[in-house]
Biopython code that builds the backbone (N, CA, C, O; Angstrom):
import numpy as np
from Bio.PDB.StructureBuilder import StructureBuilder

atoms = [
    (1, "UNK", "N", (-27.487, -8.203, 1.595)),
    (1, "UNK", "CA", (-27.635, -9.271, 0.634)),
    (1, "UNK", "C", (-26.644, -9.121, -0.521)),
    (1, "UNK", "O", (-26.290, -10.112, -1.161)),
    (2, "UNK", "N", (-26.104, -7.651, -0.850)),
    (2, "UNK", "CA", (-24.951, -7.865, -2.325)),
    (2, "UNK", "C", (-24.133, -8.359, -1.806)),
    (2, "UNK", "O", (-23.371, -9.013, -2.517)),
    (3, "UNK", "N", (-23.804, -8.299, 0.009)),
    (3, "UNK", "CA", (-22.149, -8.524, -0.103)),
    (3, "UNK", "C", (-22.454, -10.229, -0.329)),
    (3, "UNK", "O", (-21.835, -10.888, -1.164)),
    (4, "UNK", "N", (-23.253, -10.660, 0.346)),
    (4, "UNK", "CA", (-23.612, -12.587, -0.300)),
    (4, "UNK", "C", (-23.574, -12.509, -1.417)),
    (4, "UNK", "O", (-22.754, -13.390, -1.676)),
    (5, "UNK", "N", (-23.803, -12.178, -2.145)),
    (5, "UNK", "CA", (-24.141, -12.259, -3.655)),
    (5, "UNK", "C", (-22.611, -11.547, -4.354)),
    (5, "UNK", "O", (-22.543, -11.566, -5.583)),
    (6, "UNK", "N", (-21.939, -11.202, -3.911)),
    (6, "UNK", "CA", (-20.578, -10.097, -4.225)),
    (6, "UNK", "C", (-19.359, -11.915, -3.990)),
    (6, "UNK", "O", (-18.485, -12.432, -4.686)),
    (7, "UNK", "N", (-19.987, -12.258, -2.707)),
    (7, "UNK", "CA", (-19.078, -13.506, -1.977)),
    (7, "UNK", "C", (-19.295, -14.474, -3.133)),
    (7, "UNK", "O", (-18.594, -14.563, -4.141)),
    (8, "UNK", "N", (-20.392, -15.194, -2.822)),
    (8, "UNK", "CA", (-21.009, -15.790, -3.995)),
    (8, "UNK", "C", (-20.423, -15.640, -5.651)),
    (8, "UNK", "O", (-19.826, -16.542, -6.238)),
    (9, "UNK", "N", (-20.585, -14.965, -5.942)),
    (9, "UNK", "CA", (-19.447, -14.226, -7.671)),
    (9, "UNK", "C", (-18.213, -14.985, -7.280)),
    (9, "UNK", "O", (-17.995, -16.094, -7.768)),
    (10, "UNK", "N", (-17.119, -14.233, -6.118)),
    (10, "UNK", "CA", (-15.728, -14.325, -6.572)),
    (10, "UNK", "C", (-15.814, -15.876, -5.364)),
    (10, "UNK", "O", (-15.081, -15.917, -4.376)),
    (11, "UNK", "N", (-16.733, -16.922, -5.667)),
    (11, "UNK", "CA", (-16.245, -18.016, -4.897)),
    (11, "UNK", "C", (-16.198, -18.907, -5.817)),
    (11, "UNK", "O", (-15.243, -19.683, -5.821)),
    (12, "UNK", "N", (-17.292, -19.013, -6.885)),
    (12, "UNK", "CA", (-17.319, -19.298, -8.316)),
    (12, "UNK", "C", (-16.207, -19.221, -9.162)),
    (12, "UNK", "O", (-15.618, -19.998, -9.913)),
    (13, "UNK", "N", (-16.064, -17.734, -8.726)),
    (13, "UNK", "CA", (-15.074, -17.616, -9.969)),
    (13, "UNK", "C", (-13.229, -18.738, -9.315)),
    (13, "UNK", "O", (-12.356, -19.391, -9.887)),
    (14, "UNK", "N", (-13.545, -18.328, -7.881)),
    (14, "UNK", "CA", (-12.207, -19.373, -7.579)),
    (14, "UNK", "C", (-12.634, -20.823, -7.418)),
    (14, "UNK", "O", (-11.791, -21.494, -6.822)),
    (15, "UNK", "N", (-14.148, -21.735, -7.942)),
    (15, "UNK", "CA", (-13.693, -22.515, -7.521)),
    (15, "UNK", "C", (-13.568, -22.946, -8.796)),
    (15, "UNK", "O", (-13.844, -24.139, -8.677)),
    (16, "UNK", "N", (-13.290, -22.722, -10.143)),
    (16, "UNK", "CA", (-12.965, -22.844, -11.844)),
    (16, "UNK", "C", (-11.898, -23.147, -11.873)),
    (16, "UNK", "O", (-11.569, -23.993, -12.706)),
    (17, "UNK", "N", (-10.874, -22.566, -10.946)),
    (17, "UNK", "CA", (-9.584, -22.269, -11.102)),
    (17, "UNK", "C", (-8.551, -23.656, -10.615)),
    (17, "UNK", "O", (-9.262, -24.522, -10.105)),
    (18, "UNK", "N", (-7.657, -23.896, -10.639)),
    (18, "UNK", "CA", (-6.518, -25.213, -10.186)),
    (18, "UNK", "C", (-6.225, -24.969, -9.039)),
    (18, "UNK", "O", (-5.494, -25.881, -8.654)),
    (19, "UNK", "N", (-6.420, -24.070, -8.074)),
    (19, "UNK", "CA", (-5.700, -23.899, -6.648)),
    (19, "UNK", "C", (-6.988, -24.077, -5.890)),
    (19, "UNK", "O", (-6.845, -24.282, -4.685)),
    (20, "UNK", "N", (-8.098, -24.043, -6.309)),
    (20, "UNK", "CA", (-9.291, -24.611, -5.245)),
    (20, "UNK", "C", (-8.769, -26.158, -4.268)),
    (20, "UNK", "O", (-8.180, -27.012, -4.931)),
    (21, "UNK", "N", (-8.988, -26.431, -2.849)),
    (21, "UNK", "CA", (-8.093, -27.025, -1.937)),
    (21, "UNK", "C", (-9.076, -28.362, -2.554)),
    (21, "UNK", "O", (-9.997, -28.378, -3.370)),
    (22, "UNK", "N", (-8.396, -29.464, -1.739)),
    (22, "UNK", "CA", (-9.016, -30.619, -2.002)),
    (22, "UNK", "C", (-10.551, -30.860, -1.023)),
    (22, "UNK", "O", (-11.604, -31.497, -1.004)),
    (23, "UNK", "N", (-9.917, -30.045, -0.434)),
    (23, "UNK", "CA", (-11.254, -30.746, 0.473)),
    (23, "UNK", "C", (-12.890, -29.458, 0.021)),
    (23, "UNK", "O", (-13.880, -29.371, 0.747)),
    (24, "UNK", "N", (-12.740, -28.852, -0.981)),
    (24, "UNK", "CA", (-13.728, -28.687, -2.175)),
    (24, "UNK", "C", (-13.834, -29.170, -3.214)),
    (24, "UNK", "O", (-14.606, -28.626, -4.004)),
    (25, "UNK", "N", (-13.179, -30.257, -3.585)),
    (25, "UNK", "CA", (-12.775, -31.014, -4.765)),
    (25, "UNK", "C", (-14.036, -30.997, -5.432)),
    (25, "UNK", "O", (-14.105, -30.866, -6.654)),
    (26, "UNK", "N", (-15.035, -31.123, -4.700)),
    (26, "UNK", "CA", (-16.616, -31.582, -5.205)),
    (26, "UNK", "C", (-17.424, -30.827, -5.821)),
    (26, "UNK", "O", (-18.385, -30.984, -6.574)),
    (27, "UNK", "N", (-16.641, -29.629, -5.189)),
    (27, "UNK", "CA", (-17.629, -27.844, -6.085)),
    (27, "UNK", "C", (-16.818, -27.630, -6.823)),
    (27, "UNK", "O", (-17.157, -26.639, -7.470)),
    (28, "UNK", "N", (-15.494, -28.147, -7.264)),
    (28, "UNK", "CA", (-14.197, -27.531, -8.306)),
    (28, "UNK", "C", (-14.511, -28.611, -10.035)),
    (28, "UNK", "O", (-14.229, -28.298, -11.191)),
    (29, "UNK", "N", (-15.051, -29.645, -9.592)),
    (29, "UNK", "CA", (-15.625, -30.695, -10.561)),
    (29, "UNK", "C", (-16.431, -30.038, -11.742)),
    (29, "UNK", "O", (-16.118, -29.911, -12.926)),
    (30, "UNK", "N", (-17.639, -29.636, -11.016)),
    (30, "UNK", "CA", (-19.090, -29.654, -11.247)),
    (30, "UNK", "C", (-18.476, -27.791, -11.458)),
    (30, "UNK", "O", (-18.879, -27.553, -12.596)),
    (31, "UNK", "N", (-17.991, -26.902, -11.116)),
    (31, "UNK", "CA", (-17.588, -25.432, -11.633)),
    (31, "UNK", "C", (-16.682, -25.706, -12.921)),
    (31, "UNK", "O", (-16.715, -25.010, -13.936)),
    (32, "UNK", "N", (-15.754, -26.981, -12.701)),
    (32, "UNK", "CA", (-14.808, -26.855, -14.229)),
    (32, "UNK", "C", (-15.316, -27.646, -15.000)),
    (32, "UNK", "O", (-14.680, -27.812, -16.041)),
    (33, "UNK", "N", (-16.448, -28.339, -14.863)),
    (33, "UNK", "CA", (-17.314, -28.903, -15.865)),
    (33, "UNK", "C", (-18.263, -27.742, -17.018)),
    (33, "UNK", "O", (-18.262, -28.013, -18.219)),
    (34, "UNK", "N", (-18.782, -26.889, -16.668)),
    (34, "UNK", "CA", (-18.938, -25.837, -17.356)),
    (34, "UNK", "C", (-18.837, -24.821, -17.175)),
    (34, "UNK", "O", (-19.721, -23.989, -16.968)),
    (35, "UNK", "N", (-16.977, -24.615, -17.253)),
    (35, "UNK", "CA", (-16.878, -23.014, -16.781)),
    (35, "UNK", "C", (-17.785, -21.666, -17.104)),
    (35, "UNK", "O", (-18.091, -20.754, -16.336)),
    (36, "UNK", "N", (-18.200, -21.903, -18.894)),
    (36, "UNK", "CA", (-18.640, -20.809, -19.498)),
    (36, "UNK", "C", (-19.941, -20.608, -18.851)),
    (36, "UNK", "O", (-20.570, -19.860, -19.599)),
    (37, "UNK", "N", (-20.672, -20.915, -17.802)),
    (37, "UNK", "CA", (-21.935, -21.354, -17.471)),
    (37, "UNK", "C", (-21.059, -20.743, -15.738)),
    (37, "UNK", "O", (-21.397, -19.616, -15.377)),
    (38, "UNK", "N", (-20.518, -21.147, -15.255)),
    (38, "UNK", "CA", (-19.859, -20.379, -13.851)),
    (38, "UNK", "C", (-19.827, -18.832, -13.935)),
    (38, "UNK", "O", (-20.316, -17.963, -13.212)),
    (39, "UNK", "N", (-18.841, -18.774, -15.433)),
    (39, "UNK", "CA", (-18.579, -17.268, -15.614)),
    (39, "UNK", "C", (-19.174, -16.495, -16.011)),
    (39, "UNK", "O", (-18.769, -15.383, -16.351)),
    (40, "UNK", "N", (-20.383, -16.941, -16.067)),
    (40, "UNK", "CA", (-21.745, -16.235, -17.042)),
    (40, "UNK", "C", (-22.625, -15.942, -15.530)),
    (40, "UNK", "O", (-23.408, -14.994, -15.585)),
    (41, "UNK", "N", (-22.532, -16.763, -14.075)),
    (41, "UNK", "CA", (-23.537, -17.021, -13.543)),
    (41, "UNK", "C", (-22.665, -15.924, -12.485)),
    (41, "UNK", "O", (-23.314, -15.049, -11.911)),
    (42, "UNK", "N", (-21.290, -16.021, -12.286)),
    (42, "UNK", "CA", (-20.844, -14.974, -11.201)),
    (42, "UNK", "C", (-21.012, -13.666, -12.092)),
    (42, "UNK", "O", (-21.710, -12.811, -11.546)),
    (43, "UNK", "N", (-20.600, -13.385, -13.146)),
    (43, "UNK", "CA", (-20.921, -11.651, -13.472)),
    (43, "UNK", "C", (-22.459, -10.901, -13.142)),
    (43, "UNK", "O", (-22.791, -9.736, -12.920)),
    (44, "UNK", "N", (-23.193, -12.189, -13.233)),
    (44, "UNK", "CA", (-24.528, -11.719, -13.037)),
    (44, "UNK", "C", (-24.662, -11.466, -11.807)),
    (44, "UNK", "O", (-25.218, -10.408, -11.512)),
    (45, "UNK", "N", (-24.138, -12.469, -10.615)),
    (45, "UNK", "CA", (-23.918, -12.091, -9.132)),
    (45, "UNK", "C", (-23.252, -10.731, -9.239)),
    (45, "UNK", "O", (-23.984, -9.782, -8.955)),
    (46, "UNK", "N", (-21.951, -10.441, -9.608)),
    (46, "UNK", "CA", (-21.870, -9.261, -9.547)),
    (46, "UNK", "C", (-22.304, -7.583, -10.182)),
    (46, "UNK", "O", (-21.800, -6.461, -10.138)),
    (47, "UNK", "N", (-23.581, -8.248, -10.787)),
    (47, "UNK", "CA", (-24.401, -7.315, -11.859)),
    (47, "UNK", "C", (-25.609, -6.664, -10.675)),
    (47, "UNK", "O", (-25.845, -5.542, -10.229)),
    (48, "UNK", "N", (-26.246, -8.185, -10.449)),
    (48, "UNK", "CA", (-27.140, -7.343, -9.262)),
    (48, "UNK", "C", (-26.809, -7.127, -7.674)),
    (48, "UNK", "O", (-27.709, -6.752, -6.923)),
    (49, "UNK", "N", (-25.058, -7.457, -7.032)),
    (49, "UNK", "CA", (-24.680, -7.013, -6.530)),
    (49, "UNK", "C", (-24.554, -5.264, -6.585)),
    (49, "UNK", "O", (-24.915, -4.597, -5.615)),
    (50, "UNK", "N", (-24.156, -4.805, -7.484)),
    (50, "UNK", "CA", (-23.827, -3.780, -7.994)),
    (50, "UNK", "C", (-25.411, -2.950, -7.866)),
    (50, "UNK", "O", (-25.568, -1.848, -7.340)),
    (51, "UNK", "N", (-26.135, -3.516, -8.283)),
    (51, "UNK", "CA", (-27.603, -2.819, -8.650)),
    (51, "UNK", "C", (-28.192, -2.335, -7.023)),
    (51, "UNK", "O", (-28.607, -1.297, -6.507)),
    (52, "UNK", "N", (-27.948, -3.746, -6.602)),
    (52, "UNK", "CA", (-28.925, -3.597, -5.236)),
    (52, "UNK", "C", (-27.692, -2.654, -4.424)),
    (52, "UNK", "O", (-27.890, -2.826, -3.221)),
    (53, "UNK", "N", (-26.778, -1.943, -4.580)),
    (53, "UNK", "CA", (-25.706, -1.018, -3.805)),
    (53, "UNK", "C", (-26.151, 0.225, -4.772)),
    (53, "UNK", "O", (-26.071, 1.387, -4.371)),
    (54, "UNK", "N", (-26.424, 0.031, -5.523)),
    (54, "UNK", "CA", (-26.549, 1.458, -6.226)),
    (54, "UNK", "C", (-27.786, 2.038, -5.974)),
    (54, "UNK", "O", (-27.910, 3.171, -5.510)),
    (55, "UNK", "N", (-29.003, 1.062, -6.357)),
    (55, "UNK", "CA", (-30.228, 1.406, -5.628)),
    (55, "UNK", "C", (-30.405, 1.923, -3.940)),
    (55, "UNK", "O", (-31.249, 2.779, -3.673)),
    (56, "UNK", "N", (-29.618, 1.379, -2.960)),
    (56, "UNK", "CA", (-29.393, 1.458, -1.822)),
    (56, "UNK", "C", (-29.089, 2.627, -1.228)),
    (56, "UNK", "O", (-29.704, 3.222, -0.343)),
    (57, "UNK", "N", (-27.466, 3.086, -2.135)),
    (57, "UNK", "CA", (-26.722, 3.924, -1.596)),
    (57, "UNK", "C", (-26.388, 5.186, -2.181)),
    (57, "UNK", "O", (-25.843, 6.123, -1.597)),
    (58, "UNK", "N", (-26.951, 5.121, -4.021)),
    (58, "UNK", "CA", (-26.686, 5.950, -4.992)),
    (58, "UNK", "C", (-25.433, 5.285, -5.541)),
    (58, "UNK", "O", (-24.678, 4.458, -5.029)),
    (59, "UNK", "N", (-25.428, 6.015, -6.998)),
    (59, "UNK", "CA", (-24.711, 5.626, -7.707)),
    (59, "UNK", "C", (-23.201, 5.687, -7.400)),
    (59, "UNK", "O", (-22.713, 4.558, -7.339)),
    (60, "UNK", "N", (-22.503, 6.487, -7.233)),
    (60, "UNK", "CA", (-20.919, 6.393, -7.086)),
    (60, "UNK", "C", (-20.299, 5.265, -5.502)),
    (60, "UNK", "O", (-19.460, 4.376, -5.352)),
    (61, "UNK", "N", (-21.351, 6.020, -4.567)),
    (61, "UNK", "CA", (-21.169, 5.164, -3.302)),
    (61, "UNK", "C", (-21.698, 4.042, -3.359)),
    (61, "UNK", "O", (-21.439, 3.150, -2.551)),
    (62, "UNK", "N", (-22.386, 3.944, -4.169)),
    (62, "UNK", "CA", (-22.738, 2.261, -4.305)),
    (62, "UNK", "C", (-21.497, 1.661, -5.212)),
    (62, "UNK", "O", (-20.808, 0.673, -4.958)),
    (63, "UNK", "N", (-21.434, 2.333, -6.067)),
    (63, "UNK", "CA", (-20.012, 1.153, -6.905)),
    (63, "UNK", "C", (-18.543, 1.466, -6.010)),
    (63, "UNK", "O", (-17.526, 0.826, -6.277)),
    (64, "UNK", "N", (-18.558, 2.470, -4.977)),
    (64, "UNK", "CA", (-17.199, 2.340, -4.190)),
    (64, "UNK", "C", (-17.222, 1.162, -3.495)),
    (64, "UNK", "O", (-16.346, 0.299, -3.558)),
    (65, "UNK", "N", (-18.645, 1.100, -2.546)),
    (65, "UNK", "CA", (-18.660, -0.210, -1.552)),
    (65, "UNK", "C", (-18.619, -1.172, -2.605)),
    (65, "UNK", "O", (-17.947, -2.175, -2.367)),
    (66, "UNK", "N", (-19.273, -1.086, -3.894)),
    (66, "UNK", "CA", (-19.079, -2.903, -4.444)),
    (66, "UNK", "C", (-17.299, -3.048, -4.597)),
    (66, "UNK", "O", (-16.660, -4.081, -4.399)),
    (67, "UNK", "N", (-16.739, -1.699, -5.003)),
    (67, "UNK", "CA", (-15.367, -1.908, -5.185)),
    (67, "UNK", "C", (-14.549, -2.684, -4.564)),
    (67, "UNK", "O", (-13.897, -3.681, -4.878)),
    (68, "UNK", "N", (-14.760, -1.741, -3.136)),
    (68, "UNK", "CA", (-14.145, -2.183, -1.643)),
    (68, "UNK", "C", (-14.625, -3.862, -1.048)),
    (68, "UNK", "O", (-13.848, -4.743, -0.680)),
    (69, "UNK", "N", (-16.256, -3.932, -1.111)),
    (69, "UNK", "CA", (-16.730, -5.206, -0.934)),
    (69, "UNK", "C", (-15.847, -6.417, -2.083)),
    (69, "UNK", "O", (-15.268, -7.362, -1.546)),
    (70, "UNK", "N", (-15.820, -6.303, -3.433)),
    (70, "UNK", "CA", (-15.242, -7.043, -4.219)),
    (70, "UNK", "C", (-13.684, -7.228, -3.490)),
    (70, "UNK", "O", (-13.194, -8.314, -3.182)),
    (71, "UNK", "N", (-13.225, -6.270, -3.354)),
    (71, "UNK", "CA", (-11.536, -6.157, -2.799)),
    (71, "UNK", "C", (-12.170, -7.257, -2.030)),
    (71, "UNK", "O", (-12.800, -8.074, -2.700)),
    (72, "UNK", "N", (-12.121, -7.411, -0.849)),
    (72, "UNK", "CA", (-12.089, -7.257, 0.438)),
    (72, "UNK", "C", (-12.714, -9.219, 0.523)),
    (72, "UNK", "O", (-12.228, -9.996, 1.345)),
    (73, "UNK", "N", (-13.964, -9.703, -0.634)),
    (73, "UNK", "CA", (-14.175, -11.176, -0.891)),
    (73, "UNK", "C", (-13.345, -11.836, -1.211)),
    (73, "UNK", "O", (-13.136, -12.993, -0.848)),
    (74, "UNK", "N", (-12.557, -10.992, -2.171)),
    (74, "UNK", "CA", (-11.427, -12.036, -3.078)),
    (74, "UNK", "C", (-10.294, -11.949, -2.507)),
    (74, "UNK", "O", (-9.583, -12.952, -2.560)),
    (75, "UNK", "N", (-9.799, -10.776, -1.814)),
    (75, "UNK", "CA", (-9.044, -11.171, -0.717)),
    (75, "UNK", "C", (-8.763, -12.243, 0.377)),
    (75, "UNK", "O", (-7.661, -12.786, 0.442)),
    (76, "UNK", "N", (-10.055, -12.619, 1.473)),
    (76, "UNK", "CA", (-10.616, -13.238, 2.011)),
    (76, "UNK", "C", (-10.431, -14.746, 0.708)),
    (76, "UNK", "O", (-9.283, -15.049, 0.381)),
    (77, "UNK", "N", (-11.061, -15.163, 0.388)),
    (77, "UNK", "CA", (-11.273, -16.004, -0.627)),
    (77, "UNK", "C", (-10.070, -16.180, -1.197)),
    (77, "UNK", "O", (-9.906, -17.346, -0.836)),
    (78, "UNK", "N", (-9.115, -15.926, -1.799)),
    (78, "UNK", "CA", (-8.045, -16.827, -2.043)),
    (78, "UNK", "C", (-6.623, -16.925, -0.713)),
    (78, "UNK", "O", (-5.645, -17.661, -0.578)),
    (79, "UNK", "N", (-7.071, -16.009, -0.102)),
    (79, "UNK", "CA", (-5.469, -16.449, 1.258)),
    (79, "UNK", "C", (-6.606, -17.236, 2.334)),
    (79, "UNK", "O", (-5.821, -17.749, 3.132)),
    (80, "UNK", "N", (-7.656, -17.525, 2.690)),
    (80, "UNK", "CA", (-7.990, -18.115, 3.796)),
    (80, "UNK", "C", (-8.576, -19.511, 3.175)),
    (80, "UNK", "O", (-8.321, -20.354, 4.035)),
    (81, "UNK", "N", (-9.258, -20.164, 2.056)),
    (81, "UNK", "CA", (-9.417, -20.958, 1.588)),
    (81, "UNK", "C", (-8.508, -21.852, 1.288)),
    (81, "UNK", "O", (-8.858, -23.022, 1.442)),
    (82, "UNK", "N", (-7.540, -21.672, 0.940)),
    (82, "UNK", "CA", (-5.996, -22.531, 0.647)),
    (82, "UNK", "C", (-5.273, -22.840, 2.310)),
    (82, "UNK", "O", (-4.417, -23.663, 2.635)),
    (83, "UNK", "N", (-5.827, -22.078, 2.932)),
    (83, "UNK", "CA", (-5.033, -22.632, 4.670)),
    (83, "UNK", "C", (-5.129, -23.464, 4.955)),
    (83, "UNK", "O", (-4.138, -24.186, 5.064)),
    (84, "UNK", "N", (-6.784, -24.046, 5.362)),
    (84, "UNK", "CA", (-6.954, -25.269, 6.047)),
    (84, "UNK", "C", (-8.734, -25.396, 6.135)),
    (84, "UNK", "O", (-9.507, -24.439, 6.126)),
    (85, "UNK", "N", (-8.998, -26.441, 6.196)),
    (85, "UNK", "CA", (-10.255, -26.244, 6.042)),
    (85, "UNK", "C", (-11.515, -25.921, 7.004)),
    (85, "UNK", "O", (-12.688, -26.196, 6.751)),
    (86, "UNK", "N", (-11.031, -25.291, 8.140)),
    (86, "UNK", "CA", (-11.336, -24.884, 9.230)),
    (86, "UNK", "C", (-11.390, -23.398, 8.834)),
    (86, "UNK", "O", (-12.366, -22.706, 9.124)),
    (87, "UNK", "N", (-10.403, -22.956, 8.216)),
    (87, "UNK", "CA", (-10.954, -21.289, 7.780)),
    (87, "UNK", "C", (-12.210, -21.334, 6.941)),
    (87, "UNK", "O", (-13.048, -20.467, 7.188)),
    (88, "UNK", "N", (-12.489, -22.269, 5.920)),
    (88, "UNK", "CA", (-14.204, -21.957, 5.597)),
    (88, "UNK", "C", (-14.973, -21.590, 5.995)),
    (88, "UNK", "O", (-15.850, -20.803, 5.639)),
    (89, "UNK", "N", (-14.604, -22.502, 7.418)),
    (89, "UNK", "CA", (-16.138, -22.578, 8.139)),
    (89, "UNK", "C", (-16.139, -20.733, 9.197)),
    (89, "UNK", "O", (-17.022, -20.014, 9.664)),
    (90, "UNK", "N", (-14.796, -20.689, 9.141)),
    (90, "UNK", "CA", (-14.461, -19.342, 9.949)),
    (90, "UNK", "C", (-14.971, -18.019, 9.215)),
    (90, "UNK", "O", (-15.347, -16.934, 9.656)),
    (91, "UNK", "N", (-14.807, -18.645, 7.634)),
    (91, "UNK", "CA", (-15.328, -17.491, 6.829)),
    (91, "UNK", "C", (-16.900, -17.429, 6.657)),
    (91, "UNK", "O", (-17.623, -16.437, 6.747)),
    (92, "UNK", "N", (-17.203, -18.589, 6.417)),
    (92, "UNK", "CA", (-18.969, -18.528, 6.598)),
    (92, "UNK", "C", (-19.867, -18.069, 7.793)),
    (92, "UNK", "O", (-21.027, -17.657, 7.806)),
    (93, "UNK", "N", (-19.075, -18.247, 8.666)),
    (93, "UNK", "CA", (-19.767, -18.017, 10.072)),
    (93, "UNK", "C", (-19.746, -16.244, 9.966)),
    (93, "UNK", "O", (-20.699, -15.491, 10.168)),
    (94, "UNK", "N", (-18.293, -15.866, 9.572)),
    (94, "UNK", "CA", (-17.810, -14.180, 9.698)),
    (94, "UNK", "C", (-19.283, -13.854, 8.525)),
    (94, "UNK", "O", (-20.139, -13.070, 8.933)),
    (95, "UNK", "N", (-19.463, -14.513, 7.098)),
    (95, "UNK", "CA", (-20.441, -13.609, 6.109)),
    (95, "UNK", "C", (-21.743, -13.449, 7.190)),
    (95, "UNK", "O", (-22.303, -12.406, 7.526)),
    (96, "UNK", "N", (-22.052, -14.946, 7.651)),
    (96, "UNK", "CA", (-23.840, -14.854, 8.670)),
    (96, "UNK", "C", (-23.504, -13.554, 9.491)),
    (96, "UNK", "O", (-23.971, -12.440, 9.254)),
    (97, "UNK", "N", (-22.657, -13.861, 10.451)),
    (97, "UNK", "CA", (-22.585, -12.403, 11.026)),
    (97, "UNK", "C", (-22.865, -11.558, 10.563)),
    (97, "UNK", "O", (-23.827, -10.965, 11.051)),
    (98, "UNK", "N", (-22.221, -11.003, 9.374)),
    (98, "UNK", "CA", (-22.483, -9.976, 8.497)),
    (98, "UNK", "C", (-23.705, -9.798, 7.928)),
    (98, "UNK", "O", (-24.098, -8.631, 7.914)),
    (99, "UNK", "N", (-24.418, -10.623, 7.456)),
    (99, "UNK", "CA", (-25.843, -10.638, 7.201)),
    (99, "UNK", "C", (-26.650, -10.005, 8.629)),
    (99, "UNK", "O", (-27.439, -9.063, 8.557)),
    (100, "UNK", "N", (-26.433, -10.434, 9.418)),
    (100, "UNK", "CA", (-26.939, -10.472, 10.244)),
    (100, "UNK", "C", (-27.197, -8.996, 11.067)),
    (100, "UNK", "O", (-28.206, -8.737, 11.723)),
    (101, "UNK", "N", (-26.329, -8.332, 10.915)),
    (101, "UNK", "CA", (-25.434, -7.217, 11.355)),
    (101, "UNK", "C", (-26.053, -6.195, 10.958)),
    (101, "UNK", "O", (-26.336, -5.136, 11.517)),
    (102, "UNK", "N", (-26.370, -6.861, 9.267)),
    (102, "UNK", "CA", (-26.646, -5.577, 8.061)),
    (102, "UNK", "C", (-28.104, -5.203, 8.256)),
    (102, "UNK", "O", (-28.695, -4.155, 7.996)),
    (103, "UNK", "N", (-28.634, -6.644, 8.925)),
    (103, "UNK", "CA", (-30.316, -6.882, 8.503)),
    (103, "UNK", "C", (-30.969, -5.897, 9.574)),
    (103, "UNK", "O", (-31.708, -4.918, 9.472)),
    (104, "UNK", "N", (-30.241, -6.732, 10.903)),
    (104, "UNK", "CA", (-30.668, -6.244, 12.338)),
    (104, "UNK", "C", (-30.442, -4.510, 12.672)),
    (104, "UNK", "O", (-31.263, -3.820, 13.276)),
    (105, "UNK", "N", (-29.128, -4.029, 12.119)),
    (105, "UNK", "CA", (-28.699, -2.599, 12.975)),
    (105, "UNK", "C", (-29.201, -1.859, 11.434)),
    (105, "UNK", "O", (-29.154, -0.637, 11.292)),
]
sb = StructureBuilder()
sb.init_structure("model")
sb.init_model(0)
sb.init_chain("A")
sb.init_seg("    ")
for serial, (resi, resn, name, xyz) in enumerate(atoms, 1):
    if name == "N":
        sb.init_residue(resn, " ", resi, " ")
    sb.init_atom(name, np.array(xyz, "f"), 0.0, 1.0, " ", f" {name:<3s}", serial, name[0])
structure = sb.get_structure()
């Protein structure tokens, strides 16, 4: 559940920004309508991201994976979102997996 909630943070935080694609135009509106209210709402995603990895895994290995997990969203999130809008759906399907993955094994 942090890495959703890790995804969640840095999707916010890109959709505030001017390079969000058109065909999100609709979540880039309603995010740059009150940024200070976006950027207030992803730190907190990444507050109890952080918590529920630390509780999980202990303290240092929990803030490495949020490290690596943070890398690894915003990576994902700004080179596959700007491609085409067929990678969204490629990326949402890859997080369920991942949920899925985490819940089940």
């Amino acid at each position: 559940m942090a890495i959703v909630l890790i995804f969640l943070g840095c999707f916010l935080l890109y959709a505030k920004s001017k390079h969000l694609p058109n065909y999100l135009s609709h979540i880039g509106d309603k995010a740059k309508s009150a940024p200070v209210v976006v950027r207030i709402v992803a730190y907190l995603l990444f507050i109890t991201g952080i918590f529920m990895l630390t509780v999980d895994f202990g303290f240092w290995t929990g803030l490495t994976i949020f490290i690596i997990t943070l890398m690894f969203t915003l990576a994902l999130t700004i080179i596959l979102l700007p491609l085409n809008k067929k990678y969204a759906y490629v990326l949402v399907i890859l997080s369920i997996l991942a949920l899925i993955t985490e819940y089940i094994l």
